[in-house]
C-alpha positions as CSV (number, residue, x, y, z in Angstrom):
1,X,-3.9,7.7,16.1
2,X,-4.3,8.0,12.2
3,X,-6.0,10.9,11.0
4,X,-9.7,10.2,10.0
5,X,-10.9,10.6,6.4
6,X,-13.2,13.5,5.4
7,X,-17.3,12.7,4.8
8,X,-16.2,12.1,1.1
9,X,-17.4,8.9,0.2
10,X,-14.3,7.4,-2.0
11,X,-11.0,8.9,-0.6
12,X,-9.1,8.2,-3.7
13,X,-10.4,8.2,-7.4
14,X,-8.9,7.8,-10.6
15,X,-10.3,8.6,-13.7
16,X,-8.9,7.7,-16.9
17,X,-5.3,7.6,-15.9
18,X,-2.7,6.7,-18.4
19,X,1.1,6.7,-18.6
20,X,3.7,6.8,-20.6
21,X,7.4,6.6,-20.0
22,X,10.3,7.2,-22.9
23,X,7.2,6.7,-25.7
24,X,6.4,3.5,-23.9
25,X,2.6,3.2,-22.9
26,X,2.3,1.6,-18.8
27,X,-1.0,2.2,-17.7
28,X,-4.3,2.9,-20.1
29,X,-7.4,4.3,-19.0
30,X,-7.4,2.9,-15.6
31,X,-10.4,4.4,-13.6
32,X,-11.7,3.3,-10.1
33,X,-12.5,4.6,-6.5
34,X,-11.3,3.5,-3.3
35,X,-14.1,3.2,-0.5
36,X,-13.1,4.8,2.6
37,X,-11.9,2.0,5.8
38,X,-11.5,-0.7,3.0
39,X,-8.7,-2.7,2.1
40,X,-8.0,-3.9,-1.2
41,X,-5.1,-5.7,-3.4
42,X,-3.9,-5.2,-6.8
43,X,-3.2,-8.1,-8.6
44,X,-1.7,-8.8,-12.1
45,X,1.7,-10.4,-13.8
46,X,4.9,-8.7,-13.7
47,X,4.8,-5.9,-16.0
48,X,1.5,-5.2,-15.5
49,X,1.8,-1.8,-14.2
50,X,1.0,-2.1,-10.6
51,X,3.9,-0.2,-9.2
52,X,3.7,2.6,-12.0
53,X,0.2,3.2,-11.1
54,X,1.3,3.2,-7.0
55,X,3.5,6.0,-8.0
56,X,0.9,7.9,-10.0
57,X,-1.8,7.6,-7.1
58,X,1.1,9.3,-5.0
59,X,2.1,11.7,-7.4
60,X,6.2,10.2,-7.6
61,X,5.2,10.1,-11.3
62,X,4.1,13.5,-12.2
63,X,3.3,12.7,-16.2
64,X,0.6,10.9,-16.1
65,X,-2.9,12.1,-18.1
66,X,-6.2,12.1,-16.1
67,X,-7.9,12.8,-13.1
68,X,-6.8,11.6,-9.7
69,X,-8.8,13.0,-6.4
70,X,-7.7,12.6,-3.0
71,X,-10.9,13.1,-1.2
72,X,-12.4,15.0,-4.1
73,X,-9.5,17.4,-4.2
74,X,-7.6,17.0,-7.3
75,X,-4.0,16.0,-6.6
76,X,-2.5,18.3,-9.2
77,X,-4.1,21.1,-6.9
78,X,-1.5,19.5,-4.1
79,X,1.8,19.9,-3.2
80,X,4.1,16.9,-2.7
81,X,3.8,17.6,1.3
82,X,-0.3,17.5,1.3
83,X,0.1,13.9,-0.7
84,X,2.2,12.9,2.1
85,X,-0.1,14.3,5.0
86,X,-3.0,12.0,2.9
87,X,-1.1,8.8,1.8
88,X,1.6,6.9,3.2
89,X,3.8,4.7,0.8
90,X,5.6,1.5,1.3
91,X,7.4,0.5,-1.6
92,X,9.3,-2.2,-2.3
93,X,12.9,-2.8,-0.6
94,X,15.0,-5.4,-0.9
95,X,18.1,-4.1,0.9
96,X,18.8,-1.2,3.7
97,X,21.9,0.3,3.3
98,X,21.0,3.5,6.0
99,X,22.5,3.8,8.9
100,X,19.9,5.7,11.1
101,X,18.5,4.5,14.0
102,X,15.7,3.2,13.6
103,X,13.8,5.4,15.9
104,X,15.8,8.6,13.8
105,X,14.7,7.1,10.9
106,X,10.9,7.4,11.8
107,X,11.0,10.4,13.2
108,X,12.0,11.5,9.2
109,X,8.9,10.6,8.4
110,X,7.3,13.6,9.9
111,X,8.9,15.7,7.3
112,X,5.0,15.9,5.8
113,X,3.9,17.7,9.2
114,X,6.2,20.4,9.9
115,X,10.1,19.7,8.2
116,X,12.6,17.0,8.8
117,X,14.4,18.8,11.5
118,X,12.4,20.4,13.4
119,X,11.4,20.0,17.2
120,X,9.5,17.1,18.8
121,X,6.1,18.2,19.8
122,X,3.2,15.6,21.3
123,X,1.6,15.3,18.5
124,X,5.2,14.3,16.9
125,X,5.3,11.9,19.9
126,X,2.2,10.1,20.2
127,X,2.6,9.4,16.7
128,X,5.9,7.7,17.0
129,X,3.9,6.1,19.9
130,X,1.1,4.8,17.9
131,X,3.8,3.7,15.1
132,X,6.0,1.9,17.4
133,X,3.1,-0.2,19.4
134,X,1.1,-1.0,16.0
135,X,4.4,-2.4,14.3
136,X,5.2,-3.9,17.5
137,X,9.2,-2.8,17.1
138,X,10.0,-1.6,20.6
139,X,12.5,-3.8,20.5
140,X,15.0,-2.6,18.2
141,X,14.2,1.3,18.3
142,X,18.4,1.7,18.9
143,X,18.9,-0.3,15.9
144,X,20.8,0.7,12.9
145,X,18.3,0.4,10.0
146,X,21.3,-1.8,8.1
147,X,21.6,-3.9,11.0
148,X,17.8,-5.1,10.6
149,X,16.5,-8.6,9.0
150,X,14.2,-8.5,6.1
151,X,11.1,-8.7,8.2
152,X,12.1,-6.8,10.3
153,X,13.3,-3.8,8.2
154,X,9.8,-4.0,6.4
155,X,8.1,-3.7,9.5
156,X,9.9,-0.1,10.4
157,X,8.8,0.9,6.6
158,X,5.4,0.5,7.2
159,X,5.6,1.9,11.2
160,X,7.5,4.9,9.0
161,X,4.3,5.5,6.9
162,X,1.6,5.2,10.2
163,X,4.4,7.9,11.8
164,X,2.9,10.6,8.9
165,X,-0.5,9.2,10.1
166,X,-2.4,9.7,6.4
167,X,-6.1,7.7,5.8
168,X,-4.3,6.1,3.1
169,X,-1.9,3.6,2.7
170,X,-0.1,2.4,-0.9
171,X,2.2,-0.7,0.2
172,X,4.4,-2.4,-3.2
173,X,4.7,-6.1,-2.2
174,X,4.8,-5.8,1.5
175,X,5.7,-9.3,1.7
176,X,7.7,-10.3,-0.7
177,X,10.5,-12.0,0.0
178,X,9.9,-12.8,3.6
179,X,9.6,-15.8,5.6
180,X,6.3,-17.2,6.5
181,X,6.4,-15.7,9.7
182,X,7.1,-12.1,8.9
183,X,4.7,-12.4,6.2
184,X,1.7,-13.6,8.6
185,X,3.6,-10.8,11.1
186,X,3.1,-8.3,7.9
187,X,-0.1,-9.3,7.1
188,X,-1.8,-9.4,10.6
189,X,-0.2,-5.6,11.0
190,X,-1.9,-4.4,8.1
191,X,-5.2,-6.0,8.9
192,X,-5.3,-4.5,12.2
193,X,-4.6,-1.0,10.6
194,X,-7.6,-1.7,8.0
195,X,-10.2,-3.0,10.6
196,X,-9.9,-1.4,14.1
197,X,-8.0,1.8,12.6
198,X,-10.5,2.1,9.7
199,X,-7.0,2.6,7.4
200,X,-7.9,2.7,3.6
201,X,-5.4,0.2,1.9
202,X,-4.2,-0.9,-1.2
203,X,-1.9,-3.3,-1.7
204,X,0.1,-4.7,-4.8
205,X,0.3,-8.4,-4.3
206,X,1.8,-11.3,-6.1
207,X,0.5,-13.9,-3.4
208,X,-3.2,-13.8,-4.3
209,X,-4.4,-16.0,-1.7
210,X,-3.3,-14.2,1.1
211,X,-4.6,-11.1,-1.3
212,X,-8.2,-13.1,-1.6
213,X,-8.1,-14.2,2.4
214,X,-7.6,-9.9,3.2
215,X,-9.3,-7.7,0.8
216,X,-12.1,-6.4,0.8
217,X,-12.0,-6.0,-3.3
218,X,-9.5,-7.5,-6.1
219,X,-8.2,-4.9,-8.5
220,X,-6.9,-6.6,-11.5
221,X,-4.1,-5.3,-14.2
222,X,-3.2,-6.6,-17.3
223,X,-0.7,-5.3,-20.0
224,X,-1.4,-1.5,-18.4
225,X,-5.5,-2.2,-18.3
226,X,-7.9,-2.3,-15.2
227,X,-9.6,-5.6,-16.4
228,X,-11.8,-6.6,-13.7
229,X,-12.7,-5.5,-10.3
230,X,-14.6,-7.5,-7.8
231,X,-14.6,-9.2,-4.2
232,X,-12.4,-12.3,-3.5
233,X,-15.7,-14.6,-3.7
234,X,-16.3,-13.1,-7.7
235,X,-12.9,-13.1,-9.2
236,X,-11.0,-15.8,-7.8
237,X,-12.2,-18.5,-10.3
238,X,-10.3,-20.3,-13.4
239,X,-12.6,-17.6,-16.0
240,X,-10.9,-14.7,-14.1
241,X,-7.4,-15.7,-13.0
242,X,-6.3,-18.3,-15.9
243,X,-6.5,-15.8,-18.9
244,X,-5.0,-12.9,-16.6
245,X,-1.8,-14.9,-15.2
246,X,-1.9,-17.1,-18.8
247,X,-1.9,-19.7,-16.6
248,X,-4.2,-22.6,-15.6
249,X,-4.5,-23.4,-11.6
250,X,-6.3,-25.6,-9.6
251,X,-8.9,-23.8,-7.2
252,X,-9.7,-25.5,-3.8
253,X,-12.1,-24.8,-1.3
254,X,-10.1,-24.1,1.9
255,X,-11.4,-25.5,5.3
256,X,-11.5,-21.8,6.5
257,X,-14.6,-21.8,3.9
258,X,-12.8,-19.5,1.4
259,X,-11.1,-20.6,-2.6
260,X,-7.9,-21.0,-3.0
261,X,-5.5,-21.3,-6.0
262,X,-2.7,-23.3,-6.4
């Protein structure tokens, strides 16, 4: 099972994080707080800085100026091992070159609790447990990870990140580039995580009905700048998402009773 969060309130906050990378600004001011059990999407066009900011959150990028808490603890107070026991990361992949198994390759992913190598204990195993049954990849545990499809190799990256069983969950694009069954496959594991796990996520999306249809709350990014924030029901209108894709769409009201964009 994943690892409850603490009685803090927001598990993640960020206060007036910037970034800059060889003198070029990313991300600007960006402040906001994650509610514990909630999922939410990051939404903005490419070169927004979503995937900079996912680094920052989980302290790949080490160079950024603010304040980021992980359940009121700053992060800079954390070693790169505590981040990982808090928040699991998918990020994007387009291509596996490993050639693990797939059940070695999760069992890497307990690095975080006690070293790479070291001795399977039943904590170790009901965790692969709980990873393998949520992801629903029993099937090709034998595997090579170079062998796997698409979908399929996205699915073991995100049953890698339940293995170090954090509250938190950063996903880049989980379902880019997949078919429309391993994206409602995708989609359906990560709202099962969010709503009988209680698993805090945040997601960066470029699909923002299917963002809309399974967040609880809409981050938006634009040129580096947190520029809204707001349920699916507030922000998905043509004052909101035409001036922050440049774009003008046509919203629809979907039988289901929710907008859509197109």
């Amino acid at each position: 099972m994943i690892e409850s969060a603490s009685a803090t309130e927001y598990v993640l906050e960020l206060q007036q994080v910037s970034l800059t990378l060889q003198d070029a600004p990313i991300l600007q001011d960006i402040s906001f707080r994650l509610e514990a059990g909630r999922s939410y999407s990051l939404l903005g066009p490419n070169g927004a800085g979503k995937s900079s900011l996912l680094k920052c959150m989980n302290c790949i990028y080490q160079n950024w100026q603010g304040e980021i808490r992980i359940n009121g603890q700053s992060s800079r107070e954390l070693s790169q091992r505590e981040i990982a026991c808090r928040i699991g990361f998918v990020p994007q992949q387009h291509t596996v070159g490993s050639n693990y198994l797939v059940r070695e390759f999760l069992l890497l992913s307990r690095f975080a609790r006690h070293g790479a190598w070291a001795g399977l204990n039943k904590a170790d195993r009901e965790a692969l447990e709980f990873a393998i049954e949520r992801a629903r990849i029993a099937g090709f545990l034998e595997r090579r990870m170079n062998s796997l499809s698409g979908g399929e190799a996205q699915k073991v990256f995100i049953a890698a990140a339940l293995v170090q069983q954090t509250p938190i969950l950063l996903l880049d694009e989980p379902t880019t580039f997949l078919d429309p069954r391993y994206q409602n496959e995708v989609n359906a594991l990560l709202s099962d995580l969010n709503r009988q796990d209680h698993v805090t996520l945040l997601q960066v999306s470029h699909d923002v009905n299917s963002a809309a249809h399974f967040s609880d709350r809409l981050l938006l990014l634009k040129n580096g700048r947190l520029i809204n924030e707001g349920s699916p029901e507030e922000l998905l209108t043509p004052e909101t998402m035409n001036p922050l894709f440049d774009t003008e769409f046509l919203f629809l009201n979907h039988p289901n009773g929710r907008r859509i964009m197109l």
